[in-house]
N, C-alpha and C positions, 0 to 999 in steps of 0.2 A: 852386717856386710853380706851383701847378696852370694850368689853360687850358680854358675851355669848350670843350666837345667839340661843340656844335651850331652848324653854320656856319650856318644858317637864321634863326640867333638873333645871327649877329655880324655879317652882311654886309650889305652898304646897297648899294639900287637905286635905279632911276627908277621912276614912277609908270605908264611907257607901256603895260606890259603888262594892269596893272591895268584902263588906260583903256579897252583893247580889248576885253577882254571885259567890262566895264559896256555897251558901245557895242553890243556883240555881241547881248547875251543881254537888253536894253532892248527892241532890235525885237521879240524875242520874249514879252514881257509878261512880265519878270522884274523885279522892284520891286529899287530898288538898295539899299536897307534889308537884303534878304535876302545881297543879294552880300557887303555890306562887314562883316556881322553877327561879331564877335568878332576885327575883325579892328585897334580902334582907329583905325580911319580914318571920316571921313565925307564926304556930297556932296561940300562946297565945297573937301578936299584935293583933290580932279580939278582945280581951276582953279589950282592953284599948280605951274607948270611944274617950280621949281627945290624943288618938294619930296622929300627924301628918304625912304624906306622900309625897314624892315628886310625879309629875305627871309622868314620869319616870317608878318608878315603877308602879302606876298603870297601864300605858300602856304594859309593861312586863306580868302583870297576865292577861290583856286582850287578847295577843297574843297568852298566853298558853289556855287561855279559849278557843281561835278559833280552836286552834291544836289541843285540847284535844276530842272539841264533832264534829270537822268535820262542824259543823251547820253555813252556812253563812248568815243567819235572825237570829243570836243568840243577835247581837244589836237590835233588833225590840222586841223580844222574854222580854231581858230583860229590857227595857225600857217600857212594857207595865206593870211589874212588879214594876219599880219603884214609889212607891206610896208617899207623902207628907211628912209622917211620918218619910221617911229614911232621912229627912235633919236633922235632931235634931230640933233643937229649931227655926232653921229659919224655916223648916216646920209645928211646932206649932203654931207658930206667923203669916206664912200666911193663917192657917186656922181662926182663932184667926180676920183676918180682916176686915173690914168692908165691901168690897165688892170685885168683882173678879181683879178688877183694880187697886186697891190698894196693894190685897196678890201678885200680879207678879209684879209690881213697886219695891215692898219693898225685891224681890228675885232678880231682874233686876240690882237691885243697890246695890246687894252684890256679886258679880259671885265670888270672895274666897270661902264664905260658898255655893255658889253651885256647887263650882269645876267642872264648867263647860269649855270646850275646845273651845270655841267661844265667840267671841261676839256677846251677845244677847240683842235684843230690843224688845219691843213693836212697833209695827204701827197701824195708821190705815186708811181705806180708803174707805170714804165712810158709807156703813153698814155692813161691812167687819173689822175683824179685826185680825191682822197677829203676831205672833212671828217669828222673824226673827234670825237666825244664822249666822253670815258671818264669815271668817275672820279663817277659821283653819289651823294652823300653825304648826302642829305635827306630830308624825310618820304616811306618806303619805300612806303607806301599810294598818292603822287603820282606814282610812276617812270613809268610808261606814261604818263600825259599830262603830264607833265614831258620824256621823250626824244620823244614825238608833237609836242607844240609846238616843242622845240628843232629836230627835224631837220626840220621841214617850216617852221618859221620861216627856216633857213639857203637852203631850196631858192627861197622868195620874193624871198629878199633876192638871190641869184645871177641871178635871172627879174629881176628890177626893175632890178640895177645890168645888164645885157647888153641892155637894154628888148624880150625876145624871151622865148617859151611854152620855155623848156629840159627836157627830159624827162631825167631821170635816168637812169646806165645800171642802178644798184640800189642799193636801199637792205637795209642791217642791221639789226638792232633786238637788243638783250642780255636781251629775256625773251622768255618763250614766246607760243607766239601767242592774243591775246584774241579774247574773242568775237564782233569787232566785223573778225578780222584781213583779211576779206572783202574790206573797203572802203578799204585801202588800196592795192590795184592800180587800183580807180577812181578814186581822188583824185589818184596821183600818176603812174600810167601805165608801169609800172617793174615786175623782178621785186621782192618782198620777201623778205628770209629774216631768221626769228627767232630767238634763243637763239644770237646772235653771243656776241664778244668783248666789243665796243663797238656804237654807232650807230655806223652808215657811212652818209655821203649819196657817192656813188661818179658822178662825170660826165666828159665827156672831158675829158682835161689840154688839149687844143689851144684851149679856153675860156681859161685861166688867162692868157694871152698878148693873151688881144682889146681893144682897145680900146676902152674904154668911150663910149657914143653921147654922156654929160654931160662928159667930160671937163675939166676947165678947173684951169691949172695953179694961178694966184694965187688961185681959192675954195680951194683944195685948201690951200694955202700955210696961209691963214687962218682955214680952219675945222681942221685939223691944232693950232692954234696954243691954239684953246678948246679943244679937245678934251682939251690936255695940263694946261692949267689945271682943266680941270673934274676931269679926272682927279687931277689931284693932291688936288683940296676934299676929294675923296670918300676920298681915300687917309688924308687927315689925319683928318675925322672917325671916319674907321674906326679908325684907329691912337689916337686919345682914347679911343674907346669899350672897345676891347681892354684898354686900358691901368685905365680902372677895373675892367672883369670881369677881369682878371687878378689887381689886389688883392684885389677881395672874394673869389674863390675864395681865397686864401690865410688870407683874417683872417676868414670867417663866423663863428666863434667867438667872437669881437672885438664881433660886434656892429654892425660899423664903421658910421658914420654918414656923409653926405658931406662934412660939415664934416672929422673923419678920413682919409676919401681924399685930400683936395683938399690938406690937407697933407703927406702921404706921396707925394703926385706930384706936391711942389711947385709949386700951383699955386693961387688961387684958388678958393672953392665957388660965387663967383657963374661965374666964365669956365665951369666946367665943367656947373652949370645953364645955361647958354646953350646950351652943344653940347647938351646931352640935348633940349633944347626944340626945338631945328636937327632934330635925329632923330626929333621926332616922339616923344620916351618920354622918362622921369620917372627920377630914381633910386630910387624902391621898384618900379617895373618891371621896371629893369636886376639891383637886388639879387632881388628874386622868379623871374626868369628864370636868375638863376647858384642860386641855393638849386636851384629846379629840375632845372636840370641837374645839379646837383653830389650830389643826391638820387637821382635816377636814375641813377647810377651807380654809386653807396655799397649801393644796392637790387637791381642787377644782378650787382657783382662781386666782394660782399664778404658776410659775413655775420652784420655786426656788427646787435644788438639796434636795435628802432626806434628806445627812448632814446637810445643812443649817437646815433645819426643825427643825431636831434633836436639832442643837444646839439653834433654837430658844424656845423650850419647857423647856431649860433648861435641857439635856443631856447632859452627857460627853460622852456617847458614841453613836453611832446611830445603833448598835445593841440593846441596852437596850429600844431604841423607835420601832424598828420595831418588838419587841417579846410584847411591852405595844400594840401597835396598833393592832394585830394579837391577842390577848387578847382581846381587848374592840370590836373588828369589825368582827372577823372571815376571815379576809384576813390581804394582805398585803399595807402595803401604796401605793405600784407600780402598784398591780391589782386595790384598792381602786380608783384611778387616772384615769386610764383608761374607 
């Protein structure tokens, strides 16, 4: 049985990042109409702490973000803005602990609650010590202000949890360098080098050891405690959602309806509308986003007739897939292909 290839479309965040840059680009006289445009969100989801997101949309209101202010350091911009405090409680909790190596251990080993787009590690080498990014696998247009926010979000959050200005000894970055690669020894005060391996945020190991100025053991105890429980919610919704795109990649041909899924994953159609509703999406969402993907890669790596396509998506006709495809992509399966 197949498996959606688009992590962007299967993984669920918090809403915090989104929140910043509404908050951001608001001072700047940017209507939030324009930010949230295509993205299925509106206003009033900002006021519901405990609402979930797919990465999807966030990456949507990040695009409008680029289009809106023109600004191509608008990931550095906002990642120097991202402070500790926008994680919720896993943010209180690494203030909360006991030293620098501990608070990024205990945010390393939950990258759900940090809705982060890589995998992130700790190293270290020597008297050096690195957070490491690898591994991005998302809308390839977003990589620079995607590794711009992530590594200059990690540098804020180092600066907040040691309550002290910490200069890097350097930073890496995995593309070449943009037009904008100027203003990164301004912003962050560091050598830069580009066309690395991975993002490297690189600062002294003798950090890793210091004691943090919030320290306090039993918040630590207790916010450690939500932290597992939140973590787990998010694990479980994630793991229902997987669990329907994983049938429908198998039975598009089927037709499958969710009354059909809901009993092949033995389960209830109403439990399983509730989660989609929890997530924020629909089941002709979730089926339209696996058609999707499962189109785009039938159109990439095969070279079977559109009809075939069509009728593998579960089409009766193959105009009704090429006006869906022209809808989700802005062309057509045949230019798509090309």
């Amino acid at each position: 049985m197949g498996q959606s290839t688009l992590p962007e479309e299967r993984t669920l965040t918090t809403l915090h990042t989104i929140a910043l840059a509404m908050d951001t680009l608001a001072a700047s006289g940017v209507p939030y109409e324009r930010l949230l445009a295509g993205s299925g969100l509106v206003r009033s989801d900002l006021d519901t702490p405990d609402k979930l997101i797919r990465h999807t949309q966030e990456l949507r209101v990040f695009a409008n973000a680029l289009a809106c202010t023109r600004d191509p350091a608008l990931g550095l911009s906002l990642g120097l803005r991202m402070h500790v405090s926008a994680y919720g409680i896993l943010g209180y909790t690494m203030l909360a602990s006991r030293t620098l190596r501990d608070a990024l251990e205990l945010a390393l080993a939950r990258p759900i609650l940090l809705g982060t787009y890589f995998n992130l590690s700790l190293e270290r080498d020597g008297d050096e010590a690195r957070l490491v990014a690898r591994d991005y696998r998302y809308a390839p247009e977003l990589e620079t202000f995607n590794t711009e926010l992530c590594m200059t979000s990690l540098l804020t959050v180092v600066r907040d949890l040691l309550g002290e200005p910490v200069t890097p000894r350097r930073l890496l970055l995995p593309f070449a360098p943009p037009a904008h690669a100027a203003l990164y020894a301004d912003k962050l005060g560091c050598p830069v080098r580009f066309e690395a391996g991975a993002g490297v945020l690189a600062f002294d190991a003798a950090l890793l050891d210091r004691p943090l100025p919030l320290a306090d053991p039993v918040t630590c105890h207790s916010g450690l405690q939500q932290c597992l429980k939140l973590d787990a919610r998010l694990s479980d919704r994630h793991d229902v959602l997987e669990q329907i795109r994983d049938h429908l990649d198998g039975h598009l041909r089927e037709s499958a309806t969710l009354h059909c899924v809901a009993r092949r994953l033995h389960r209830s159609e109403r439990t399983l509308r509730r989660h989609l509703q929890r997530l924020n999406t629909s089941y002709q969402r979730v089926l339209d986003e696996v058609r999707y993907d499962k189109a785009r890669r039938l159109l990439a790596d095969t070279d079977l007739p559109i009809y075939l396509i069509a009728e593998q998506l579960g089409y009766s006709e193959t105009a009704s897939f090429r006006h869906a495809f022209q809808r989700w992509s802005g062309q057509s399966p045949s230019l798509y292909r090309r």
